[in-house]
C-alpha positions as a Markdown table, in Angstrom:
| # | Residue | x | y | z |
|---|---|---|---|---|
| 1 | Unk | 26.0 | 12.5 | 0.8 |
| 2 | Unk | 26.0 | 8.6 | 1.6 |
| 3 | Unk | 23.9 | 8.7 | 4.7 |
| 4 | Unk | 21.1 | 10.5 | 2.1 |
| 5 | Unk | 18.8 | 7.7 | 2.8 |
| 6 | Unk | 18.9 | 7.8 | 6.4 |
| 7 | Unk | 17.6 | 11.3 | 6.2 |
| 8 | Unk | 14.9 | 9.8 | 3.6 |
| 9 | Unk | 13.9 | 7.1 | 5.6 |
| 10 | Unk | 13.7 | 9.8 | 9.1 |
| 11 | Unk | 11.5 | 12.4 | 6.6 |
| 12 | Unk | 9.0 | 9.1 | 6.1 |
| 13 | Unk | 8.8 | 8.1 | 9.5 |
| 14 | Unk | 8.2 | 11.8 | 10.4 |
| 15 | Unk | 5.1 | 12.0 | 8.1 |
| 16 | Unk | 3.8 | 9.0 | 8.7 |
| 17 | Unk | 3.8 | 10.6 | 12.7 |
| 18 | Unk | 2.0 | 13.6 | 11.5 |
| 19 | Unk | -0.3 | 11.7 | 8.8 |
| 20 | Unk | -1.3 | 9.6 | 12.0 |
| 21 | Unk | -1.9 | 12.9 | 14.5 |
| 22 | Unk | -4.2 | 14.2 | 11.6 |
| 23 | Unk | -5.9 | 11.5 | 11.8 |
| 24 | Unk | -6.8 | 11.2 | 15.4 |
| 25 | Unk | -7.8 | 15.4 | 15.0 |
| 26 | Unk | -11.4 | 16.8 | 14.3 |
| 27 | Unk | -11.5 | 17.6 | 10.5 |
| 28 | Unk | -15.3 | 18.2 | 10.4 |
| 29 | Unk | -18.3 | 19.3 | 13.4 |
| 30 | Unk | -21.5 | 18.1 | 12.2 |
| 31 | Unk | -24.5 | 20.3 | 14.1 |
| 32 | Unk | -27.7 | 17.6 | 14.2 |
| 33 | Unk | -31.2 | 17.7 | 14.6 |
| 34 | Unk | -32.8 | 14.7 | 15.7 |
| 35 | Unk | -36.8 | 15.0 | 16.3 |
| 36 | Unk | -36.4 | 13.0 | 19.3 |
| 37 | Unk | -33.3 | 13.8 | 21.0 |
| 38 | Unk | -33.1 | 17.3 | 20.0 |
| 39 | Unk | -30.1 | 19.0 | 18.8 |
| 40 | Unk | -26.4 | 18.0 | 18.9 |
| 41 | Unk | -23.2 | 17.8 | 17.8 |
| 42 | Unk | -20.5 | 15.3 | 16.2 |
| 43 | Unk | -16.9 | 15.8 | 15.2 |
| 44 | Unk | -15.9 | 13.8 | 12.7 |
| 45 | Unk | -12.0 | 13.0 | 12.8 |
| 46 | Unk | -9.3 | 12.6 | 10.3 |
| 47 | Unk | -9.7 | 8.9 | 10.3 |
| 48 | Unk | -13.3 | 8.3 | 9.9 |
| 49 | Unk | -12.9 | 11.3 | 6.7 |
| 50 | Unk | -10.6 | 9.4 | 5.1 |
| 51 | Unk | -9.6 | 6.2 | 6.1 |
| 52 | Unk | -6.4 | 6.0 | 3.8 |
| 53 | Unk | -4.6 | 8.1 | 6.1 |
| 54 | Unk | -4.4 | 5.7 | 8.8 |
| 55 | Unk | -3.0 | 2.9 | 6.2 |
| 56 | Unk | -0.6 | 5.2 | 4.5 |
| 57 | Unk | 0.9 | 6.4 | 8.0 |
| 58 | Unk | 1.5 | 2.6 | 8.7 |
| 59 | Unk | 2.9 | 2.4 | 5.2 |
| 60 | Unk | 5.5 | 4.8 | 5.3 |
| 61 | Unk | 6.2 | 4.2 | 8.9 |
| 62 | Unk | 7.0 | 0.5 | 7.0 |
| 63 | Unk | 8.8 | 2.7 | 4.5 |
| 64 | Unk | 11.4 | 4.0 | 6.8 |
| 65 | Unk | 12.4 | 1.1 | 8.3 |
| 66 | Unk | 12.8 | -0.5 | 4.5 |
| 67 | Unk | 15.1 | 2.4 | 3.6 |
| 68 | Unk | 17.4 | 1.5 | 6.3 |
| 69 | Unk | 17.1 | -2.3 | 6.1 |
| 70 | Unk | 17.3 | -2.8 | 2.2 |
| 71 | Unk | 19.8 | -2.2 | -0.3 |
| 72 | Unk | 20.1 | 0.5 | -3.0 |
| 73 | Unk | 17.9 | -1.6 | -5.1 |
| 74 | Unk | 15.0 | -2.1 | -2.5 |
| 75 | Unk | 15.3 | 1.5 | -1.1 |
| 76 | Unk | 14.9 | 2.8 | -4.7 |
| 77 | Unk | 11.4 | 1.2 | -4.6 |
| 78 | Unk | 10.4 | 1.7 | -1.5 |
| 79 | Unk | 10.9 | 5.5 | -2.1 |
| 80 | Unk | 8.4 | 5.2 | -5.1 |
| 81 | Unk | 6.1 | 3.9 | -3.1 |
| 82 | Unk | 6.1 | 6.2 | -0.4 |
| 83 | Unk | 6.5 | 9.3 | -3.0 |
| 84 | Unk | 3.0 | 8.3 | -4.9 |
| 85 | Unk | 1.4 | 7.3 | -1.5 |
| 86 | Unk | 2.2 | 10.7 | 0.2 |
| 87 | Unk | 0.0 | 11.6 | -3.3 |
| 88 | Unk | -2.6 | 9.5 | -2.6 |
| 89 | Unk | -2.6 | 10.6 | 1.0 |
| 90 | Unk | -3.0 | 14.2 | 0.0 |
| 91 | Unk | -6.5 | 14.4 | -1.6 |
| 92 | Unk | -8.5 | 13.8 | 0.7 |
| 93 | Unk | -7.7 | 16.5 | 2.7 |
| 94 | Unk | -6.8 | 19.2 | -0.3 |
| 95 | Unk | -10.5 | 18.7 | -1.5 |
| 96 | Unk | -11.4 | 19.8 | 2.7 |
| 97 | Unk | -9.7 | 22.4 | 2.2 |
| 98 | Unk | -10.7 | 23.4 | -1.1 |
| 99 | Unk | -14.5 | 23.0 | -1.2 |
| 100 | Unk | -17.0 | 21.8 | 1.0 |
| 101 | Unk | -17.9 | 18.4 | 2.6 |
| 102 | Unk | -20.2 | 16.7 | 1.5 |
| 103 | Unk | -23.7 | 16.7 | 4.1 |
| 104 | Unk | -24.8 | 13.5 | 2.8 |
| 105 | Unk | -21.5 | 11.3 | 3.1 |
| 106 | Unk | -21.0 | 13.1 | 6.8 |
| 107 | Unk | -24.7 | 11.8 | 8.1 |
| 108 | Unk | -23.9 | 7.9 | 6.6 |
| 109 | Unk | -20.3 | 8.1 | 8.3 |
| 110 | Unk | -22.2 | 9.4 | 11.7 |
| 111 | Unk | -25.2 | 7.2 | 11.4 |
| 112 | Unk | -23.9 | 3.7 | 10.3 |
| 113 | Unk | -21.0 | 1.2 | 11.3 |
| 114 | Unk | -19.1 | 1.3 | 14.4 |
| 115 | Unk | -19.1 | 5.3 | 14.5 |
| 116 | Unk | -23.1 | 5.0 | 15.0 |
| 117 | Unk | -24.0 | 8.3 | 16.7 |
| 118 | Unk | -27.1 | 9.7 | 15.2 |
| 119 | Unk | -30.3 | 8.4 | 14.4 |
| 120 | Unk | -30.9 | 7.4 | 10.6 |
| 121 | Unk | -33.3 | 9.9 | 10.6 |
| 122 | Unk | -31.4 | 12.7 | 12.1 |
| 123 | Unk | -30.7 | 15.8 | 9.8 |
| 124 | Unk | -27.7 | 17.6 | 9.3 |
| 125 | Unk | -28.2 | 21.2 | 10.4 |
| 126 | Unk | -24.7 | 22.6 | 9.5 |
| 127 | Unk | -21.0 | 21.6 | 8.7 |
| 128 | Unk | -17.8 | 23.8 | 9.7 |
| 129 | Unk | -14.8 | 22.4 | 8.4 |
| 130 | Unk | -11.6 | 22.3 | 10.9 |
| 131 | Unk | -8.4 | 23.3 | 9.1 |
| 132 | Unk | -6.0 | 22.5 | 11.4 |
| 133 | Unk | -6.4 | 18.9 | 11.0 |
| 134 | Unk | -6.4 | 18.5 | 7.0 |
| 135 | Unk | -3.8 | 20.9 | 6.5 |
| 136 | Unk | -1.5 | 18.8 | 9.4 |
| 137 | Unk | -2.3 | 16.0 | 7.0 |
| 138 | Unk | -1.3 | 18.0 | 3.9 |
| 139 | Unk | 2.1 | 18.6 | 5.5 |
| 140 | Unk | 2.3 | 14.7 | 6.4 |
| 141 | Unk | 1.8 | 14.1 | 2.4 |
| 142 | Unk | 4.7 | 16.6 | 1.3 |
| 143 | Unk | 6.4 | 15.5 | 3.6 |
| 144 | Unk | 6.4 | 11.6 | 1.9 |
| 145 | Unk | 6.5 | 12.7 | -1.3 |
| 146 | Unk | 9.6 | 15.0 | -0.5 |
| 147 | Unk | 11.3 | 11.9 | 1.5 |
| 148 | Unk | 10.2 | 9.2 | -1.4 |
| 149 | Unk | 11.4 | 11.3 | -4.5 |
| 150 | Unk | 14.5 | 12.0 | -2.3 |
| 151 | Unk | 15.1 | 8.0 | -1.2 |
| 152 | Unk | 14.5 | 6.9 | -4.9 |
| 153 | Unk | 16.8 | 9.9 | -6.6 |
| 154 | Unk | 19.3 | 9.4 | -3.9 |
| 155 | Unk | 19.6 | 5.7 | -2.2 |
| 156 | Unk | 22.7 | 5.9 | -0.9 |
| 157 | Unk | 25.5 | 3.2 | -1.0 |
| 158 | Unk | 25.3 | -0.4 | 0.4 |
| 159 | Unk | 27.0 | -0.3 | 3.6 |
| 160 | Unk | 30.6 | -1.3 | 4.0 |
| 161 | Unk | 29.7 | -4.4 | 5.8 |
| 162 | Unk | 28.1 | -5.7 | 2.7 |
| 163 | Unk | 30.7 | -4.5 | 0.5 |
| 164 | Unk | 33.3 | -6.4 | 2.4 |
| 165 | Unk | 31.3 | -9.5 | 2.7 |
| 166 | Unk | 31.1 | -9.5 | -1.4 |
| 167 | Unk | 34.9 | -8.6 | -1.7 |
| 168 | Unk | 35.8 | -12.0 | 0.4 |
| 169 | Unk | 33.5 | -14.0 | -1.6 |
| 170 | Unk | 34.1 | -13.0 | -4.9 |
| 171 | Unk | 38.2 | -13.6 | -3.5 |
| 172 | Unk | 37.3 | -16.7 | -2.2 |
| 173 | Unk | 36.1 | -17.8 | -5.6 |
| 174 | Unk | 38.7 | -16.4 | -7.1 |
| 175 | Unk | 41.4 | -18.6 | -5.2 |
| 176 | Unk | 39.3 | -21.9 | -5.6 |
| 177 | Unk | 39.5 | -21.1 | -9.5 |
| 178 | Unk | 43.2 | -20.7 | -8.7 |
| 179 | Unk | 43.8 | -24.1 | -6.8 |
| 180 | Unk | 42.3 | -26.0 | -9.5 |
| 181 | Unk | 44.2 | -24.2 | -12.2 |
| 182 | Unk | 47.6 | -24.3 | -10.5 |
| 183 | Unk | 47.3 | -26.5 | -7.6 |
| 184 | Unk | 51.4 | -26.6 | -6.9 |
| 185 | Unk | 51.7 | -22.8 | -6.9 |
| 186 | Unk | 53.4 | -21.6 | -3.7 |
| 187 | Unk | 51.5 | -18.0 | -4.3 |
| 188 | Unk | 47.8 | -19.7 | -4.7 |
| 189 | Unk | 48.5 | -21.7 | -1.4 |
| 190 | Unk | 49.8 | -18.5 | 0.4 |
| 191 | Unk | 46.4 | -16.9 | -1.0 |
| 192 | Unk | 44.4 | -19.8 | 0.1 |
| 193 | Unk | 45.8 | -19.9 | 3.6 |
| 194 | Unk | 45.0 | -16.3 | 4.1 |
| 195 | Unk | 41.8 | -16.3 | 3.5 |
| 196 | Unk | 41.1 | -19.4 | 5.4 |
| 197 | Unk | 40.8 | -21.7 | 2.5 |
| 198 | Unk | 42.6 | -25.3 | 3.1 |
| 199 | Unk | 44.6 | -26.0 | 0.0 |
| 200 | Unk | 44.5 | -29.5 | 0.5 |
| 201 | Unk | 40.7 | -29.9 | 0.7 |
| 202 | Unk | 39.8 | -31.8 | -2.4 |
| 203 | Unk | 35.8 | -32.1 | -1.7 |
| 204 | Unk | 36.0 | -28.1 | -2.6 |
| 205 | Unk | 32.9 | -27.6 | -5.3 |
């Protein structure tokens, strides 16, 4: 197919929509005990989990628009790029999902920075994990690496536009090489004419 690409860049810009919703859900609910506030609880989102996901959606939303806008060359890398960062983008959420966070890490993210909502000296009580979120994310990673692999394997073709804009300049050259090597040939003149080349213009390169 020649519109392959297309498809590529719409399965990056697709991911990097869900990589971003993922982010903005709950992954983790932090239950707190603070001696002087009592009890509470925190959710801790996709975003302040892992920060990468936030940066990789951006990136492959980048992605998609480079997959339309380069050539077969540029789209080539670009699906590279997004293939090993749908990757990268998958960790953080397959270790969620496949063990358990980590209490320390969850009270510095909830106690320092801007996400400041417990006291230094609050404990963590208890941690439920939220699949919904890192397994969203999960999806937004297979879905990049699927798109990448696909955009590098399959680029496409340049589009016709480009190919015509090559032919009439590698025929343009063509007929100059002509003129100077047969300036008094009635076909080379015809040929220049056409393709709005002036056969009497000596300041030609």
């Amino acid at each position: 197919m020649k519109n392959l690409h297309r498809i590529s860049a719409l399965l990056l810009a697709l991911s990097a929509l869900i990589l971003w919703a993922a982010s903005r859900m709950p992954w983790i609910t932090a239950d707190t005990f603070d001696d002087k506030s009592g009890n509470a609880t925190h959710a801790v989102i996709g975003g302040l989990w892992s920060t990468e996901q936030t940066a990789v959606a951006l990136l492959l939303l980048a992605g998609a628009v480079a997959g339309l806008a380069l050539r077969r060359v540029g789209r080539r890398v670009v699906g590279i790029v997004a293939a090993l960062a749908g990757i990268g983008a998958s960790w953080a959420p397959l270790g969620l999902l496949a063990g358990e966070p980590d209490p320390r890490r969850v009270h510095q993210l909830l106690s320092t920075g801007d996400e400041t909502v417990i006291a230094s000296w609050a404990e963590i009580a208890g941690l439920d994990v939220h699949t919904g979120g890192p397994a969203l994310a999960m999806l937004g990673a297979a879905l990049a690496l699927f798109g990448g692999v696909l955009l590098a394997v399959r680029p496409g073709t340049d589009s016709a536009k480009l190919n015509r804009y090559e032919t009439r300049q590698s025929r343009a050259a063509k007929i100059t090489e002509d003129l100077e090597a047969e300036p008094d040939s009635g076909r080379v003149m015809w040929d220049a004419l056409d393709a709005d080349i002036d056969p009497t213009d000596t300041s030609r390169p």
